[in-house]
N, C-alpha and C positions, 0 to 999 in steps of 0.2 A: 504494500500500500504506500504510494507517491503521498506528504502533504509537502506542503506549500507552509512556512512559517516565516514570520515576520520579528524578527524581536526586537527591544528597545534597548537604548543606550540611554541613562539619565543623567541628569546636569551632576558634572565634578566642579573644581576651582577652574580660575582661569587657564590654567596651566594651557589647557587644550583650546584657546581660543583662537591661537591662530591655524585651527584647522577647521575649514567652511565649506566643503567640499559633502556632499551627501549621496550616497545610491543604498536604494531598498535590496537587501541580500536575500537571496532564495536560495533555499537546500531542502535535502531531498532525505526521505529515512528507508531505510533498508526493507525489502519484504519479509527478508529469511531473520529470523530469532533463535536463539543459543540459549540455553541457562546461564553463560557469561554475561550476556547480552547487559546492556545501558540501559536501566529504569528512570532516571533521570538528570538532567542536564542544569549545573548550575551558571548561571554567569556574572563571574565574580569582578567588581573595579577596585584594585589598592591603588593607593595615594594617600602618601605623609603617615605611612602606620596605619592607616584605618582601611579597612572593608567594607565595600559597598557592594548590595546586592540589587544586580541589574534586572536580573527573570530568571526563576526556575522554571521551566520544561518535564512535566510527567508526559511518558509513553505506556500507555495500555498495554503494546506489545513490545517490548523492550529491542531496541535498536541495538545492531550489531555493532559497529564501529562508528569511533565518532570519527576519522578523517573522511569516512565516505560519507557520512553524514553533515558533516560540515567541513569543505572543502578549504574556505579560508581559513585556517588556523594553524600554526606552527609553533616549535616549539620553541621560539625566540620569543625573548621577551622585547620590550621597546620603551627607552625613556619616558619621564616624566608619568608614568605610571601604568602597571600594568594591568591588562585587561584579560582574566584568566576563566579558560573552560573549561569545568570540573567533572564527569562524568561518571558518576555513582553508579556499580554495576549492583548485578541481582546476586552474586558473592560477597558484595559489603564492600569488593577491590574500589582504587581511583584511579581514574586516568585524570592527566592536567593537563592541560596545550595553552595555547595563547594565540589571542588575535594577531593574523599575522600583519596587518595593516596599522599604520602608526599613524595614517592621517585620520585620526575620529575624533567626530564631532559628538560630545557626551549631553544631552542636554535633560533638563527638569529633575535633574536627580534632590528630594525635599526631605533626606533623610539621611544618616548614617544608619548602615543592618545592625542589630546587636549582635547577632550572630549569623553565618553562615548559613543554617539551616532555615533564614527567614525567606517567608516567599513571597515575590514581589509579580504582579501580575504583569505579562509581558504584550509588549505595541510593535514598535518598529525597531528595526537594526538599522543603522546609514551609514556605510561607511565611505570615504573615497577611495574612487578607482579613475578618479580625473572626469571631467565632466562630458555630456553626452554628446557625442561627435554630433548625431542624427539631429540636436534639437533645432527649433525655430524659434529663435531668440526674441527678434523684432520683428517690425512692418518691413515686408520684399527679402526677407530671409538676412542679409544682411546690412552693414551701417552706411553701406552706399544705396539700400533700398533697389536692388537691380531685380528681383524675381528670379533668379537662378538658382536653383535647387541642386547642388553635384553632386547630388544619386541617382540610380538608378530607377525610374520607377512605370510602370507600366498595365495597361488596363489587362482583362478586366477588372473591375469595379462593383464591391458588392458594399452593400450598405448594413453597416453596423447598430449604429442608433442616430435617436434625434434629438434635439433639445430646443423648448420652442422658449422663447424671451418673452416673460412676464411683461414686458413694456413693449409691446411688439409695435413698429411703426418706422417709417420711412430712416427716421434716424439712428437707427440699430443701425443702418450700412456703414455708419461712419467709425462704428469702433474696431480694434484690433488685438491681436490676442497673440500668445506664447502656447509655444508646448516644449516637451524635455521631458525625460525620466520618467514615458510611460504614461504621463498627465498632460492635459490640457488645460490651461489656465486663461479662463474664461471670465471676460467681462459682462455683469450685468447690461441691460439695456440701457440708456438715455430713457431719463424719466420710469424707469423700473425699482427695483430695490436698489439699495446703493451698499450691494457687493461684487464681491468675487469671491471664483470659484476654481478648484481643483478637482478635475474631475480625471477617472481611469479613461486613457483613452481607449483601450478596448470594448468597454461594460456601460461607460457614462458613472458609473458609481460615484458620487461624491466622496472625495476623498477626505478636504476642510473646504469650510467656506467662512469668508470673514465682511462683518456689515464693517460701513466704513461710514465719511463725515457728508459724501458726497456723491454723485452719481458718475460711475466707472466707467473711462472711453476707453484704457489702455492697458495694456500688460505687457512687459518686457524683460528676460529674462537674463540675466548677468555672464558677459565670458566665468566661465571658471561653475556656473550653475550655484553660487552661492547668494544670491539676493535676487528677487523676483520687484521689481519692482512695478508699481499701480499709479496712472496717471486718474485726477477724479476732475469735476468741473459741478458747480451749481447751476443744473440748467442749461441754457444757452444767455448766463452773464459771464463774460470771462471776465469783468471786473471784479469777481467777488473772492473772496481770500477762501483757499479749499486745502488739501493736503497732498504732498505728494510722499508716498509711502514707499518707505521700503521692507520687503517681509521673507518667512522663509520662507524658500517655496516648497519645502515639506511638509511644514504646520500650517503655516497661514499667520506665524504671531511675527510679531511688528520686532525688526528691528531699529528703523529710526523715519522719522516723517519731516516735512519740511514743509513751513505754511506759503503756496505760491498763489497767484490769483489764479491760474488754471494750467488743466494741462491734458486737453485735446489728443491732440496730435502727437502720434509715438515717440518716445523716447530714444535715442540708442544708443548702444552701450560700444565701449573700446578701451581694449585693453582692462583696464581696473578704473576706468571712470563712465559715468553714464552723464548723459548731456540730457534735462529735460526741456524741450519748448515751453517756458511759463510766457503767458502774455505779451506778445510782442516780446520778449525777449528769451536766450536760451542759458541755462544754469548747468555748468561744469561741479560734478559731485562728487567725492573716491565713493566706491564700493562701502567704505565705512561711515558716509554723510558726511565727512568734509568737505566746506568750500571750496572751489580753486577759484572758478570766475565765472561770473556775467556779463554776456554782451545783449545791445540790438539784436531783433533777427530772428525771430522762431513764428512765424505764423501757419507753417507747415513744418511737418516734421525736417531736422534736421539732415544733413549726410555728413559722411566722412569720405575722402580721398589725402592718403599719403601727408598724415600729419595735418588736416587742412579741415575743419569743420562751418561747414556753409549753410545758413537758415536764407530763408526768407521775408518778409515784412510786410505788411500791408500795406504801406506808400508804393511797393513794386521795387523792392530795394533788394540785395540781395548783399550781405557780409561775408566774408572769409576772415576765420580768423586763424590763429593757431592753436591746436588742439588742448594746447598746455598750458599755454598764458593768454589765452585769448588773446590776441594782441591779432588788432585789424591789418590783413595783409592785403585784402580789395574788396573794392562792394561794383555794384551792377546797378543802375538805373534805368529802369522797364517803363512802357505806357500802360503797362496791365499788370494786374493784378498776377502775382505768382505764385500757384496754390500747390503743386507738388516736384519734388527734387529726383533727380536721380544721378550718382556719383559712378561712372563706367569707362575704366583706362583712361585714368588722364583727364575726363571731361563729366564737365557737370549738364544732364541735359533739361532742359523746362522748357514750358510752354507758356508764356506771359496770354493771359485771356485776351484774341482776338489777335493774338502775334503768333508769328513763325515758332517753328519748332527751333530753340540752342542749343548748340554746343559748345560748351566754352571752355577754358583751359586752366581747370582746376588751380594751376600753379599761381597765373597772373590774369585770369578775369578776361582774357582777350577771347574774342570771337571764332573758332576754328570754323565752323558752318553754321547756316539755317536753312531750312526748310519749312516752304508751303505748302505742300502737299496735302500733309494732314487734317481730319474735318474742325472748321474754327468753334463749334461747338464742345469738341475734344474736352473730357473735364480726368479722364480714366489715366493714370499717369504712366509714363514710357518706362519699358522691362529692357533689358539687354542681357545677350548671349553669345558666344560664338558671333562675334564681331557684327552683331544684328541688332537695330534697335526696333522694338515691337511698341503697337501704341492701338490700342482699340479707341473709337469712336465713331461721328458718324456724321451724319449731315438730315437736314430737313425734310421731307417730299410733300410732307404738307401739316398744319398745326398743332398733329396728335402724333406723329409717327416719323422717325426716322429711320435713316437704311445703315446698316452699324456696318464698321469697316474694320478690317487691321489692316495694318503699314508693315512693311517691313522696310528698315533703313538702313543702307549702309551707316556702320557705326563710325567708318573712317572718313568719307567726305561728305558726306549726311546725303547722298542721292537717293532716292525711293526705288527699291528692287520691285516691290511685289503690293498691291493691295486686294484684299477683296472687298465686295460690295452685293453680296447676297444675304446678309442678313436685316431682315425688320427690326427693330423693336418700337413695340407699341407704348411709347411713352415720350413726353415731350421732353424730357428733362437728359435726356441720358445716360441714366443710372440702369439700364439695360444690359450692361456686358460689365465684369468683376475685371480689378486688376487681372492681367496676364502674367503666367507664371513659363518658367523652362524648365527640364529637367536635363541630367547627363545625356543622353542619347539625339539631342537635337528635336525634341517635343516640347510646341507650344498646347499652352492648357488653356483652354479661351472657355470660361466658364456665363453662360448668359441666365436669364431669368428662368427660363426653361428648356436647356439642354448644356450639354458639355460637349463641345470639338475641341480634338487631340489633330492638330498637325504637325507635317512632317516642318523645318525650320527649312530643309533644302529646295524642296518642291511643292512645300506649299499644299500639299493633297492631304484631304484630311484623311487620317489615319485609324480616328476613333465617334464615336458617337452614341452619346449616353441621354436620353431624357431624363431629366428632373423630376421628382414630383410634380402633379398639375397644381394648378390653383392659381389663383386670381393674384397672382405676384408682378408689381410693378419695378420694383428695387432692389437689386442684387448690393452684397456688399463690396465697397470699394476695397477694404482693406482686406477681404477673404476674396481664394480660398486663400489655405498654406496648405504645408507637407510638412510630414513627421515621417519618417522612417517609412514606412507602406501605405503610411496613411494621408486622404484628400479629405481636407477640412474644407467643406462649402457652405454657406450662408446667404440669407436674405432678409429681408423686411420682416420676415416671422419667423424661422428658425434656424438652426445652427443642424446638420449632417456631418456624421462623422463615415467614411466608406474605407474600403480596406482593398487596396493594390495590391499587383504583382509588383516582384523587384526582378523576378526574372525574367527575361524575355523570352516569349517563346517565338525562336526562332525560324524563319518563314521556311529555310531551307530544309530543316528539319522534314524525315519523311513521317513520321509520327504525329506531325500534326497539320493540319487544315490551314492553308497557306494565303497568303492578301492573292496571290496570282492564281490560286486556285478557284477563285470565285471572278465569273467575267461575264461582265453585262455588255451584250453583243452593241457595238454603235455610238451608244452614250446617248441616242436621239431617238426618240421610240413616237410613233405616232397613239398606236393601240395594241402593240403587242411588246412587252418586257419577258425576252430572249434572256437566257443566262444560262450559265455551265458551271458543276460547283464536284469538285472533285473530292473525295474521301478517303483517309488511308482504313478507315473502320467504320462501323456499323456508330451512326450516329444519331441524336436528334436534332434535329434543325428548324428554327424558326427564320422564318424569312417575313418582313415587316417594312412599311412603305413609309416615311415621316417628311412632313414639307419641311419650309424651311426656319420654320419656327418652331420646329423640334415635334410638334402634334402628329401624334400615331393616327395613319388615316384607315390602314388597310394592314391587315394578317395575311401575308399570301401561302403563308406553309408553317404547319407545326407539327410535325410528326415526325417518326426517325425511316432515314434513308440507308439501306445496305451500303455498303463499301463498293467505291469506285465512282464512274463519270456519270452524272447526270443530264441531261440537258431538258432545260423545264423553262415553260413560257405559261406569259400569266396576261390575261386580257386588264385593261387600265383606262376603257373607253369611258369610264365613270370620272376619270381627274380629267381635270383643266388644264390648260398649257402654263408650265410654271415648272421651277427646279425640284427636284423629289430627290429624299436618300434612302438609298437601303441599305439597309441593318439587318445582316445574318448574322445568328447568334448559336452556334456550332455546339457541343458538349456532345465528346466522346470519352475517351481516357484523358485526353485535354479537353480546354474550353479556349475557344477564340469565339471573340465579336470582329466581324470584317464589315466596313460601311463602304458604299459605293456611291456617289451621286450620278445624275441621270436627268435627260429634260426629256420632256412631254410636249408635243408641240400639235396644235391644232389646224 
């Protein structure tokens, strides 16, 4: 019998304070039992002569060995005080070992044991193991804000849970959230409770959740995973004095808070300092809540490039300072207002409202390109990759509706490679299409109100294609999705999805599984017959599914399972209208592949 235990480490002296570093440790207990066997497990803290009792451990059926049972432990001991496992067999014998890890962090310990044999009821173990490569710190993954995720991550896409915002309404889009260590660190709504939340990102389970003074736009999570820090705002006054909190991000308790008028718009962290945008201006902090400096310049989230931390302002100003001393190295004077940053080799790009697209040259503020191209209603801020700058938006067609687009952009002389212009979204404002995300493999993640396209960054074909949930949703969130290790965190105007990715590819080549080239819609221009050949290395089930271009499933054209090998099936479509259509096969054999094809209809 596999369990799963968690133990706790409780508050010693300072001794151990300069270790901040936390991961929840998982071991496993043996099937087979001995009469030698381990009845239970004590774990003991000395410092300065005295014993502290961390968690005893009874076993029902007595475990056979404690190294297999607990992997981290050796028999070294480690300064400043040791942290000892005691393992009482069912002969009366002891085994002793010792935490093999010296960076732990001991906390709430509210007692000295009298003795050894006292039992203290056990929570959590944290120890460090350095912090978690996978997480998603800030807004756009990192402190330049780019969208670049460099992992691997790959559809299909199955959905885990959901979690719908108490304060559910248009300005849920504008908040931004963390994940790390297996959790998700989740801001309430604008005008909701005025917490946050830690939740399992597997389960949704609440992990801690903590009310605060104010109502929570941000969450950001610290290089090194030791401070989680919470931006709050009263409302929509940003003149009003609120807190800006720093906490752990394993309990949720408050390490230190600092009174700013507001603080919107994400934070982000570098190196062992976090820079928050308080009102018009942006505050340099250590990791410990010391001051360094304030300047001008936070109206939108911050960036960083090479030593160089660049806000924006609401006169259309833009400051560079230095990351250390603040000390002003250039600022930028715009006709429009500059609401989001992006920091990508070298160059900072924005889009001043009703101005070109810039590129400017991080070091000294000078002009490297611009580009008009992109639609001037554009509010959705520019992603870059693989020397590509990406920019969803869109343009007008008439007072309810626009047609949404992505750019792609040379990131080097800012000339426009590629756009499309087949998507609707039914809304004036648009807030239709989410930031754009990349992953390793050269996939753009364009997440809309109602569906998800995965294309390729080279050619531009969309790769993937998922519908969302239905519903009457007008407002996707600016600052979602992210990724966490396998996982696509997506959101809207009413709730937050968590779904759960491949990391592996499965590869088209492969003869074991059902191939993008194995599926071929004869033409691509079909008047009233939709031709296609869809080849199989196995006895499969396949659905075959018609969706416009607004992601709405119009037509089931096949759901059952097909033997192995060539099919060639055609399916009448005299019922659509002339308009672009995709199809969506969704294959499940010993693998599962989803292949999308688009296709027009012409009358």
């Amino acid at each position: 019998m596999w369990v799963v235990m968690l133990l706790s480490l409780l508050k010693a002296n300072a001794v151990l304070d300069k270790c901040k570093h936390l991961m929840l440790i998982e071991y496993s207990i043996n099937e087979q039992t001995k009469d030698k066997g381990i009845v239970y497990v004590d774990i003991l803290f000395h410092h300065n002569g005295k014993t502290y009792v961390v968690a005893r451990h009874r076993y029902q059926e007595p475990i056979t060995s404690i190294v297999d049972t607990f992997p981290w432990i050796s028999m070294d001991k480690w300064e400043g005080g040791d942290l000892e496992v005691v393992a009482r067999k069912v002969n009366g014998s002891i085994e002793r070992s010792y935490i093999s890890e010296k960076m732990i962090a001991v906390k709430d310990l509210g007692y000295e044991s009298p003795k050894v044999e006292h039992e203290v009821n056990s929570v959590f173990v944290k120890l460090n193991n350095g912090s978690d490569p996978y997480a998603w710190r800030m807004l756009g993954y990192d402190a330049g804000h780019t969208g670049y995720y460099p992992f691997h991550l790959y559809p299909p896409l199955d959905s885990l849970w959901m979690y719908r915002w108490s304060g559910a309404g248009t300005w849920t889009t504008e908040i931004s959230g963390a994940a790390g260590h297996g959790m998700i660190f989740i801001p309430e709504a604008p005008w909701g409770w005025n917490k946050i939340q830690a939740r399992d990102i597997e389960t949704g389970e609440v992990i801690w959740e903590r009310v605060v003074t104010a109502n929570v736009w941000t969450s950001v999570l610290s290089e090194g995973d030791s401070v989680l820090f919470v931006g709050t705002s009263i409302g929509f006054t940003p003149w009003q004095d609120t807190t800006f909190y720093a906490l752990d991000p394993f309990t949720g308790k408050l390490k230190w808070g600092k009174v700013l008028k507001t603080v919107e718009y994400s934070p982000i962290v570098v190196d062992s300092f976090v820079y928050a945008p308080h009102f018009y201006k942006v505050y340099c902090f250590t990791y410990e809540g010391d001051s360094v400096w304030a300047g001008p310049g936070a109206y939108s989230s911050p960036v960083y490039e090479d030593g160089i931390i660049i806000g924006a302002a609401t006169d259309s100003i833009l400051n560079a300072r230095d990351y250390l001393t603040g000390e002003l190295l250039w600022d930028f004077v715009g006709s429009g207002r500059i609401y989001t940053l992006m920091a990508y080799e070298g160059k900072l790009i924005f889009s001043p409202l009703n101005e070109p697209l810039y590129a400017l040259n991080t070091t000294n503020g000078q002009t490297i390109w611009t580009n008009w191209d992109y639609p001037l209603i554009n509010r959705h801020p520019p992603q870059a990759g693989f020397e590509t700058i990406f920019i969803a938006g869109g343009h007008f067609i008439n007072d309810t509706t626009i047609i949404s687009h992505i750019y792609f952009i040379n990131s080097i002389d800012g000339t426009t490679i590629w756009d499309s212009a087949f998507f609707p979204i039914p809304d004036a404002w648009g807030g239709g299409a989410t930031r754009l995300l990349i992953t390793l493999d050269s996939l753009l993640w364009y997440a809309k109100t109602d569906a998800l396209y995965l294309l390729r960054v080279e050619d531009h074909s969309v790769f993937f294609f998922m519908p969302f949930p239905s519903g009457s949703v007008l407002f996707t969130s600016n600052n979602f999705p992210i990724f966490y290790k396998n996982y696509f965190i997506y959101a809207h105007e009413d709730f937050l999805v968590v779904y759960e990715a491949d990391t592996v590819f499965h590869d088209t080549a492969e003869d074991s599984l059902p191939s993008l080239s194995n599926l071929k819609v004869y033409g691509g221009i079909t008047i009233g017959q939709l031709h296609l050949e869809i080849d199989l290395p196995e006895k499969s089930w396949v659905n075959l599914k018609i969706f416009d271009i607004l992601g709405r499933e119009l037509v089931t054209l096949l759901n059952d399972y097909l033997m192995r090998g060539r099919h060639s099936l055609s399916f009448d479509l005299q019922s659509l209208p002339t308009g672009v259509y995709f199809l969506r096969a969704e294959i499940k054999g010993e693998k599962r592949e989803n292949i999308v094809r688009k296709f027009l209809v012409l009358r």
